[in-house]
TIRO-718999 format. One line per field, with one value per residue (C-alpha): residue number from 1; residue in three letters; chain; x, y, z. Coordinates in steps of 0.1 Angstrom, whole numbers, plus 5000, padded with zeros to 4 digits. Example, Ala and Ser with C-alpha at 12.3 -4.5 7.8 and 13.67 -1.06 7.14 Angstrom:
% TIRO-718999
n = c(1/2)
res = c(ALA/SER)
chain = c(A/A)
c1 = c(5123/5137)
c2 = c(4955/4989)
c3 = c(5078/5071)
% end
This chain:
% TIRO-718999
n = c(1/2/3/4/5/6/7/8/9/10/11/12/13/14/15/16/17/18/19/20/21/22/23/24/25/26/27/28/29/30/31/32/33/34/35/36/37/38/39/40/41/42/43/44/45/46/47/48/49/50/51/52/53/54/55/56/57/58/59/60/61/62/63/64/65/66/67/68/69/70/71/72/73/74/75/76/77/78/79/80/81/82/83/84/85/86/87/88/89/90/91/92/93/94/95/96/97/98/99/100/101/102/103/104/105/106/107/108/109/110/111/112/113/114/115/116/117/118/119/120/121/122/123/124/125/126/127/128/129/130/131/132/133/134/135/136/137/138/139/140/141/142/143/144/145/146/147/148/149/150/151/152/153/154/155/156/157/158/159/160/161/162/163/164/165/166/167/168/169/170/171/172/173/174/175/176/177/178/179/180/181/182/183/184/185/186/187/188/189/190/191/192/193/194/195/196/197/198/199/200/201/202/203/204/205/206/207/208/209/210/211/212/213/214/215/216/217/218/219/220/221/222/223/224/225/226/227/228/229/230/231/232/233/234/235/236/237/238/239/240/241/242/243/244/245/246/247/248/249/250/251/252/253/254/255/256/257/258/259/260/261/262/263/264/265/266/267/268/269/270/271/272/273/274/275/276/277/278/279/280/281/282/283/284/285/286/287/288/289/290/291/292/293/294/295/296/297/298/299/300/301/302/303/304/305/306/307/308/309/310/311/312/313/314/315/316/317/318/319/320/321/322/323/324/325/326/327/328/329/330/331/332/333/334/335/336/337/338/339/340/341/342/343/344/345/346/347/348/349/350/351/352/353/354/355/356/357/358/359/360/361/362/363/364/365/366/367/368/369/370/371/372/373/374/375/376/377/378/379/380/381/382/383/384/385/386/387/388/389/390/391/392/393/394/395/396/397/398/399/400/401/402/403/404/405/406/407/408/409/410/411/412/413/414/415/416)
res = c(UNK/UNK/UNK/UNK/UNK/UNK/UNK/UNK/UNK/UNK/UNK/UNK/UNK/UNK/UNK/UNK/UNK/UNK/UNK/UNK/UNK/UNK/UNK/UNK/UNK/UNK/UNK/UNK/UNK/UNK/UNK/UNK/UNK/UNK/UNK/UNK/UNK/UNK/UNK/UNK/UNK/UNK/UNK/UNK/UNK/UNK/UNK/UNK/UNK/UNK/UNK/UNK/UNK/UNK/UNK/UNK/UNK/UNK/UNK/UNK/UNK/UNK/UNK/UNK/UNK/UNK/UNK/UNK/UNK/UNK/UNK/UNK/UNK/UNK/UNK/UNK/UNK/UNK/UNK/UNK/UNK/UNK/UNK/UNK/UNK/UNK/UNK/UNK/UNK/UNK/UNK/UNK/UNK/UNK/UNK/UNK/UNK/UNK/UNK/UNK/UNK/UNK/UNK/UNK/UNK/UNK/UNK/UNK/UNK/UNK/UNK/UNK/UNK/UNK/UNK/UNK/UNK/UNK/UNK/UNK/UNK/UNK/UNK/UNK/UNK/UNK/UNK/UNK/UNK/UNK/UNK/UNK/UNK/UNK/UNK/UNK/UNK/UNK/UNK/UNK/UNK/UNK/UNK/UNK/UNK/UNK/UNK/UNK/UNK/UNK/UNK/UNK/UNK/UNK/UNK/UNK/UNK/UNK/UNK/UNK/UNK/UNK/UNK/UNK/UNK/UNK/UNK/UNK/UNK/UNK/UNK/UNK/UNK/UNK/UNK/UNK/UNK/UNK/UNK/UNK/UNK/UNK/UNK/UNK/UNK/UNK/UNK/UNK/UNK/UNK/UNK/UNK/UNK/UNK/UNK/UNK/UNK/UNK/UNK/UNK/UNK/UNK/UNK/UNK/UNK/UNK/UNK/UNK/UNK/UNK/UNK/UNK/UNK/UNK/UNK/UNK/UNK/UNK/UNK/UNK/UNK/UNK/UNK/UNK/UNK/UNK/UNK/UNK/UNK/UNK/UNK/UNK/UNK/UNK/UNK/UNK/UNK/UNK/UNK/UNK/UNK/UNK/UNK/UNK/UNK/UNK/UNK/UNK/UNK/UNK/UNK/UNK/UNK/UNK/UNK/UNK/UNK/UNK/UNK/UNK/UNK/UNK/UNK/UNK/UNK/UNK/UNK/UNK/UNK/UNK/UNK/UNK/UNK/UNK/UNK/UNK/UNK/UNK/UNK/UNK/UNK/UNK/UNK/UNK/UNK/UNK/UNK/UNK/UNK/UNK/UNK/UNK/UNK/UNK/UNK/UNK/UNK/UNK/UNK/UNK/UNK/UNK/UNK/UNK/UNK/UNK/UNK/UNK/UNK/UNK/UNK/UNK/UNK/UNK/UNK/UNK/UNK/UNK/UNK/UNK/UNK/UNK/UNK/UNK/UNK/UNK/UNK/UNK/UNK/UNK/UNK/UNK/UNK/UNK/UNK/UNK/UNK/UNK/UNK/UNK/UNK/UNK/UNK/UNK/UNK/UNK/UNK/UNK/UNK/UNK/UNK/UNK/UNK/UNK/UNK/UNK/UNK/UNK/UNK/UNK/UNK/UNK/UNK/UNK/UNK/UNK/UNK/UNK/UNK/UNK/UNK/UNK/UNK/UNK/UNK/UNK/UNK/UNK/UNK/UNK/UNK/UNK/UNK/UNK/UNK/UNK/UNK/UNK/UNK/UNK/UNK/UNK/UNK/UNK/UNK/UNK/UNK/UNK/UNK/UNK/UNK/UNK/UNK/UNK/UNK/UNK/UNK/UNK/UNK/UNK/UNK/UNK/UNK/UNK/UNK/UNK)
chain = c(A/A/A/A/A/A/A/A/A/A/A/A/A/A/A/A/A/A/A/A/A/A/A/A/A/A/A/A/A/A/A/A/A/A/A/A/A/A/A/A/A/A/A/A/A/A/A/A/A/A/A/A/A/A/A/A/A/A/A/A/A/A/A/A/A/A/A/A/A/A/A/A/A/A/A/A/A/A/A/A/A/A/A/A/A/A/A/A/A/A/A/A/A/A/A/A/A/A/A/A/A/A/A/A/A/A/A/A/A/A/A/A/A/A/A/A/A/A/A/A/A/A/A/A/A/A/A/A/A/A/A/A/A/A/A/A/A/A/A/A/A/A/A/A/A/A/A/A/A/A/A/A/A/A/A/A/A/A/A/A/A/A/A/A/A/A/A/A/A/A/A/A/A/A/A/A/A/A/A/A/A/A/A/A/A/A/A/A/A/A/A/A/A/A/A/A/A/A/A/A/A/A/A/A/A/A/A/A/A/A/A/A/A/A/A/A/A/A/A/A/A/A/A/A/A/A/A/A/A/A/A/A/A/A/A/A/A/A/A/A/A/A/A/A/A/A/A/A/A/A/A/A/A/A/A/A/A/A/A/A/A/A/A/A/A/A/A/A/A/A/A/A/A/A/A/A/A/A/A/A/A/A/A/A/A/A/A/A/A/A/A/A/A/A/A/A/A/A/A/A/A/A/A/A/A/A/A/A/A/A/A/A/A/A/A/A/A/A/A/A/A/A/A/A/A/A/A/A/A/A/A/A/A/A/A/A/A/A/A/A/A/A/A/A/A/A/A/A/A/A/A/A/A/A/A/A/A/A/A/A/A/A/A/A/A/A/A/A/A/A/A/A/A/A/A/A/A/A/A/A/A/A/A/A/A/A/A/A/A/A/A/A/A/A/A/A/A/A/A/A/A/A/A/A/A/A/A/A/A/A/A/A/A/A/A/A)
c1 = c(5000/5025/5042/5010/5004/5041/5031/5002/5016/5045/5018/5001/5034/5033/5000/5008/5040/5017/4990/5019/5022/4994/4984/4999/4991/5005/5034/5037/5037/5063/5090/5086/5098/5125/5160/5138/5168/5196/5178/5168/5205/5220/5187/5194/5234/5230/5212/5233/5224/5238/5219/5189/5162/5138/5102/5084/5046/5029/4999/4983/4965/4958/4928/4947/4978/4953/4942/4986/4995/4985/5001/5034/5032/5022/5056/5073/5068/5071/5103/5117/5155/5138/5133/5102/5105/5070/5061/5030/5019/4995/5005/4975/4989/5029/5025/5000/5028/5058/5070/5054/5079/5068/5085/5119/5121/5093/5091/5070/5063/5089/5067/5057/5079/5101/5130/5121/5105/5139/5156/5139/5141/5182/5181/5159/5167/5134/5126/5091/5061/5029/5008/4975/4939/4937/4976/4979/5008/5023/5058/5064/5043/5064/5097/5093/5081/5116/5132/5121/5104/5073/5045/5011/4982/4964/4925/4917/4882/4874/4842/4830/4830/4867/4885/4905/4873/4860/4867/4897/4914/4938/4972/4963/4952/4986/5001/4980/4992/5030/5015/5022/4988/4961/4944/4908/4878/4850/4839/4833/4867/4876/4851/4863/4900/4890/4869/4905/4921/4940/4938/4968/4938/4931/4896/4905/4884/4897/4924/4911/4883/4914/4929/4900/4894/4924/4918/4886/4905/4928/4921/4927/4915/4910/4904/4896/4876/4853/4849/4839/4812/4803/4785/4758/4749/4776/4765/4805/4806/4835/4857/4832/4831/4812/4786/4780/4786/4749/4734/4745/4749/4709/4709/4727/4704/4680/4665/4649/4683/4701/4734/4771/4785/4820/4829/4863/4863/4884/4902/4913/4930/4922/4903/4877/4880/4867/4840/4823/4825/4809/4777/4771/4743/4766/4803/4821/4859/4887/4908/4935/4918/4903/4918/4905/4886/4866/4859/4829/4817/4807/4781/4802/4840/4856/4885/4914/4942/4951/4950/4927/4890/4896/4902/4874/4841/4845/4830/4802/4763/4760/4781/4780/4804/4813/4817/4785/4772/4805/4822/4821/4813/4848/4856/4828/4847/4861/4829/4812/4835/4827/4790/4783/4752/4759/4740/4755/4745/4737/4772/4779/4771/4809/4815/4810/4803/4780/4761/4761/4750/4724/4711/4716/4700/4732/4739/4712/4720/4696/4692/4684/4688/4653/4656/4689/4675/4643/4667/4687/4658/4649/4680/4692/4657/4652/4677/4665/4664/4700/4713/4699/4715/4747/4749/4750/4773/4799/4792/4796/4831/4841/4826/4846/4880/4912/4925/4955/4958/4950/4975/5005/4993/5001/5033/5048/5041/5054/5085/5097)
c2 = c(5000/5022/5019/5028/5056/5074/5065/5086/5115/5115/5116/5141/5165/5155/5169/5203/5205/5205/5231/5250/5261/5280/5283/5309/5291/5256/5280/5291/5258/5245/5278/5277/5239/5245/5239/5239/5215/5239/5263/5248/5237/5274/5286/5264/5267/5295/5274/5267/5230/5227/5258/5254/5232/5232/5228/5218/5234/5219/5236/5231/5266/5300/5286/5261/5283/5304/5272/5266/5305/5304/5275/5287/5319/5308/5279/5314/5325/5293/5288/5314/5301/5277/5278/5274/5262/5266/5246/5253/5230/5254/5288/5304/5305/5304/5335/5357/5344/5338/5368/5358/5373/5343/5319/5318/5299/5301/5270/5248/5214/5193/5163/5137/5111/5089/5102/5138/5132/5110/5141/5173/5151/5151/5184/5200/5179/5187/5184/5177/5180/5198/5193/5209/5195/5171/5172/5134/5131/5090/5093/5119/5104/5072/5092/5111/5079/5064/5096/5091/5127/5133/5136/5162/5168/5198/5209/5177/5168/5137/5121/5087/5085/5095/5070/5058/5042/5023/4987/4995/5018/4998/5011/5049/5036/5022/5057/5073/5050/5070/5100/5110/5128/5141/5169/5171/5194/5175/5146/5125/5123/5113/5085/5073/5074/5052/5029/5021/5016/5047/5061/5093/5116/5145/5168/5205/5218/5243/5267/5289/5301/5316/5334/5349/5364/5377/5394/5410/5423/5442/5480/5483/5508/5512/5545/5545/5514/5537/5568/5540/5527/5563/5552/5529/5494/5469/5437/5417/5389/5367/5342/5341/5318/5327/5303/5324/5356/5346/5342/5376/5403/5404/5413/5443/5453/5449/5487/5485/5480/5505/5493/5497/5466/5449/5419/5400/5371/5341/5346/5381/5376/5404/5385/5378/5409/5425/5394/5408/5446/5433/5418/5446/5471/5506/5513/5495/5506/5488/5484/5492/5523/5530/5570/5597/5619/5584/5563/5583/5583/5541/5516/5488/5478/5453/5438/5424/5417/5387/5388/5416/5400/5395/5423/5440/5422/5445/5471/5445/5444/5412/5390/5363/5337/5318/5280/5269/5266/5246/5218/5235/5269/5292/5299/5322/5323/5356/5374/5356/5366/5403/5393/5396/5377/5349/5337/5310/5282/5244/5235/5236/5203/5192/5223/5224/5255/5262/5232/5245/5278/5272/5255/5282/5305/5331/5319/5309/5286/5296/5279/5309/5350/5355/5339/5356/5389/5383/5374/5405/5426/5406/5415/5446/5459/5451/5467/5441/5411/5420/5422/5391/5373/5391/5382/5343/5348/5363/5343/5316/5322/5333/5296/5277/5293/5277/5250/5267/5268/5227/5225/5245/5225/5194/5202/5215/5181/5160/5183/5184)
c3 = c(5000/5012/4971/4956/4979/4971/4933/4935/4950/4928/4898/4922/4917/4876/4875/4893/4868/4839/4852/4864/4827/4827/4862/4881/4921/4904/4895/4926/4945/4918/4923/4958/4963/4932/4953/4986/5006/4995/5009/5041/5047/5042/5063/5096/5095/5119/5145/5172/5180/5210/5226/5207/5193/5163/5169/5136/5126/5094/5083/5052/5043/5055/5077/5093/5102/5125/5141/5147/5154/5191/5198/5178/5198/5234/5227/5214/5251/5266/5248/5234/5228/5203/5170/5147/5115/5104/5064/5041/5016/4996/4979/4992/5029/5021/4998/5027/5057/5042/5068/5093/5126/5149/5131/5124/5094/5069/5037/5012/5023/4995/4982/5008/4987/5011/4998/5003/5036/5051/5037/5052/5087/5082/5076/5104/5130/5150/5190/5180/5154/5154/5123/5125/5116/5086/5069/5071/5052/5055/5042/5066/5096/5090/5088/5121/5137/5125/5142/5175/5172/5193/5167/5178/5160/5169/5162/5145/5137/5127/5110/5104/5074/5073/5057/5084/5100/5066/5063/5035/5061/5079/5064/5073/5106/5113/5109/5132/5159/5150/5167/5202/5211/5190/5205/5190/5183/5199/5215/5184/5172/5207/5203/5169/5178/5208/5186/5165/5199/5201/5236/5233/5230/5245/5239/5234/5216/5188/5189/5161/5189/5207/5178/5167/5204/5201/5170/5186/5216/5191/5190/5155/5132/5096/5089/5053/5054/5087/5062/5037/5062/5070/5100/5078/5081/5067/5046/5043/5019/5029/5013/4980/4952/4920/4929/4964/4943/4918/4950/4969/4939/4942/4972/4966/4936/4965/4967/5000/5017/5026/5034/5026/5009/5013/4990/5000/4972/4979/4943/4942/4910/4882/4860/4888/4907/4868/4864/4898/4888/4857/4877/4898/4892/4897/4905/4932/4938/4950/4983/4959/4947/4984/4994/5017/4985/4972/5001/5008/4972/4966/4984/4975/4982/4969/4987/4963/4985/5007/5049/5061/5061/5098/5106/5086/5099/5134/5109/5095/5105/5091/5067/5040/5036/5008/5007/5017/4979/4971/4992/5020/5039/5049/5084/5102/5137/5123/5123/5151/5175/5169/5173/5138/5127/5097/5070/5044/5020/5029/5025/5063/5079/5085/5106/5146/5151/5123/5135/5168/5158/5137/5166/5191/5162/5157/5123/5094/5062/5030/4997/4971/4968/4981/5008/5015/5014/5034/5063/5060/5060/5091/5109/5098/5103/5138/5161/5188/5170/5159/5198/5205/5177/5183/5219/5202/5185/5206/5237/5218/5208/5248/5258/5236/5245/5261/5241/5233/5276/5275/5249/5265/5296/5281/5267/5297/5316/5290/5285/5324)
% end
C-alpha cells in the first residue's frame, strides 16, 4: 500500500508541473519547492544546536495556520531560545505568511515522497512536530516515527466516514498509531479514535476560537475602510466563490436595503476581481483604489488583497460567507466573534460550530437570493432582534476558549 500511495503523489506532483504552465498558484507551489533543501541547509546553519532546538509546525493553508499560530506563539513565550521552522503545503497561505515574525524559518512542504520526507528530517533535526487539523501526510508520519520525534496533531476533527474508520482503512490507521497525542475538536473524534484503539487523545476543543478572540481584543483601526462605512449598516461577503457571488449580487440590487456593501472574494486575481465589477448594478471601487477623496463616494468595496478579512468584519452588520454553495462553507469564527450575525449556504454540515450555531440560532443557512434577502431585512431591520442574535454569537466564541491553555498544559508536563 504504502508503494501505491508514494506513486500517486509523485503523479500528484506530475500533475501540478503541467497546470503550472498555465496556472499561476500551480506555478507558485512548483517555484517555491524549486532547490527547497539547498535552501533549508543554508537557512538552519546558523542554529546553534547545542543551545537550541527546532520545533516543527505543518499547516496546510491560511485557515489552518490560524488554528497553529496560538500554539506557535504561546511555545514562542514558553520557549523562546527555540526555534520554529514553520512549512505550508499550499501557495494560498505560504504566499499571505511567508513573513510571518513568529516563526523563524518560513518554507514549502517538499513532496511527501520517502526520499524527500527522510531528507527534510536530516536536515531540520526537529525536537518535536505539530501538524494541524487534517495534513495526514504517511511518508512523513512514518519518517518522524523512525526519528524518534514526538509527533502532535492539533484541532483535529474527525468524521465517520473518514476514511481511516472504513473497512479498506487499515494502512492509514497504522500511521495514526505514530502520533504521540492528537488533540481534538470534539467529543466525536475522541470516540472514533477510541473505537480504533488509540487512547493518546486529548479533547481540546479548537484553537482557532482563541485566535480569533484575540483578533477582537485588538484595537485596531482602519480609517479608510470607517469613512467607507460612513456610520451605515455593513453587509460583508466573505471568502466568495462565483457560485455564492449569483446568490449575493441580488441582494445588493436589492432597493429596499440601505446598506454599505464589502465583498472580499476568495480569488482576488484580476480576472475575477473584473468578472464581479461586471455583475454589479453601479460602480464599486477597490481596496487598491480606496483613498480619503473616494471612500465616501461608493456603496460597494471590493476587497482584492490577501490577509485583512479578519480584521474587517469589526465594521460588519451582518456578513455572507462563501463556501456553503461549494464543498464546503469558509471559516465564520472571524465574524462571530465580533458578534456579527451569519447567513451561508447548505454546504455547512461538516463544521461544529455552524452546527452548533444554527442550533443556538446566531447563524442561518439559505438555499436561494430570496431567501437571503428576506433574512437580512429581518435582521438589519430590527435593532433588537440583531442584539439578540449578536449576543449568540459572541458568547459563543468566549465559551469555547482555552485550548490553546489545555495544549500548553500538556506540553509543559510531557516536557519536564
Amino acid at each position: 500500500m504504502g508503494l501505491i500511495y508514494s506513486f500517486f503523489v509523485r503523479c500528484y506532483g506530475l500533475v501540478i508541473r503541467i497546470v503550472a504552465l498555465f496556472n499561476i498558484k500551480a506555478n507558485q507551489w512548483i517555484a517555491g519547492r524549486r532547490g527547497l533543501f539547498d535552501k533549508l541547509l543554508t537557512s538552519l546553519k546558523e542554529v546553534d544546536r547545542k543551545t537550541s532546538s527546532i520545533i516543527w509546525f505543518h499547516v496546510s493553508s491560511l485557515g489552518e495556520f490560524e488554528q497553529g499560530r496560538p500554539v506557535i506563539e504561546a511555545l514562542k513565550r514558553l520557549w523562546p531560545e527555540k526555534k520554529i521552522l514553520l512549512t505550508f503545503f499550499s501557495p494560498s497561505g505560504y504566499e499571505v505568511r511567508k513573513s510571518y515574525n513568529q516563526a523563524d524559518f518560513v518554507f514549502y512542504l517538499p513532496l511527501d515522497t520517502p526520499a524527500n520526507a527522510r531528507r527534510f528530517l536530516e536536515i531540520v533535526q526537529p525536537e518535536m512536530v505539530f501538524f494541524v487539523k487534517y495534513d495526514f501526510w504517511f511518508n512523513y508520519l512514518k519518517a518522524i516515527h523512525h526519528q524518534h520525534v514526538p509527533l502532535y496533531y492539533i484541532s483535529v476533527l474527525f468524521r465517520k466516514n473518514h476514511y481511516f474508520f472504513t473497512w479498506y482503512g487499515g494502512w492509514f490507521r497504522k500511521h495514526l498509531r505514530f502520533v504521540n497525542h492528537f488533540f481534538v475538536q470534539n467529543r466525536g473524534s475522541v470516540e472514533l479514535l477510541k473505537s480504533i484503539g488509540i487512547e493518546q487523545v486529548t479533547l481540546t476543543g479548537d484553537t482557532r476560537f482563541d485566535r480569533v478572540y484575540s483578533i477582537a481584543a485588538q484595537q485596531i483601526s482602519m480609517p479608510l475602510i470607517e469613512k467607507f462605512c460612513a456610520g451605515k449598516p455593513v453587509f460583508i461577503a466573505g471568502s466568495s466563490w462565483p457560485p455564492d457571488e449569483a446568490v449575493f449580487i441580488p441582494v445588493i440590487q436589492h432597493s429596499e436595503l440601505n446598506l454599505k456593501y464589502i465583498i472580499a472574494p476568495h480569488d482576488t486575481s484580476p480576472g475575477r476581481i473584473g468578472f464581479i465589477r461586471e455583475h454589479l448594478s453601479e460602480p464599486a471601487v477597490c481596496y487598491s483604489e480606496l483613498t480619503d477623496d473616494n471612500a465616501g463616494r461608493y456603496n460597494i468595496l471590493i476587497i482584492d488583497s490577501i490577509g485583512i478579512l479578519s480584521n474587517l468584519y469589526r465594521y460588519a452588520t451582518i456578513a455572507f460567507i462563501g463556501g456553503g454553495f461549494g464543498s464546503g462553507i469558509h471559516n465564520i469564527q472571524e465574524p462571530v466573534t465580533f458578534g456579527v450575525p451569519v447567513i451561508f449556504g447548505p454546504a455547512y454540515r461538516k463544521f461544529r460550530e455552524a452546527v452548533d450555531l444554527i442550533e443556538l440560532g446566531g447563524v442561518f443557512s439559505i438555499d436561494s437570493s430570496s431567501e437571503l434577502i428576506k433574512k437580512v431585512i429581518e435582521i438589519t431591520g430590527n435593532s433588537a432582534e440583531h442584539s439578540r442574535i449578536s449576543a449568540i454569537c459572541s458568547n459563543y466564541v468566549a465559551d469555547n476558549r482555552g485550548a490553546t491553555e489545555k495544549i500548553m498544559k500538556f506540553l509543559e508536563k510531557a516536557n519536564r
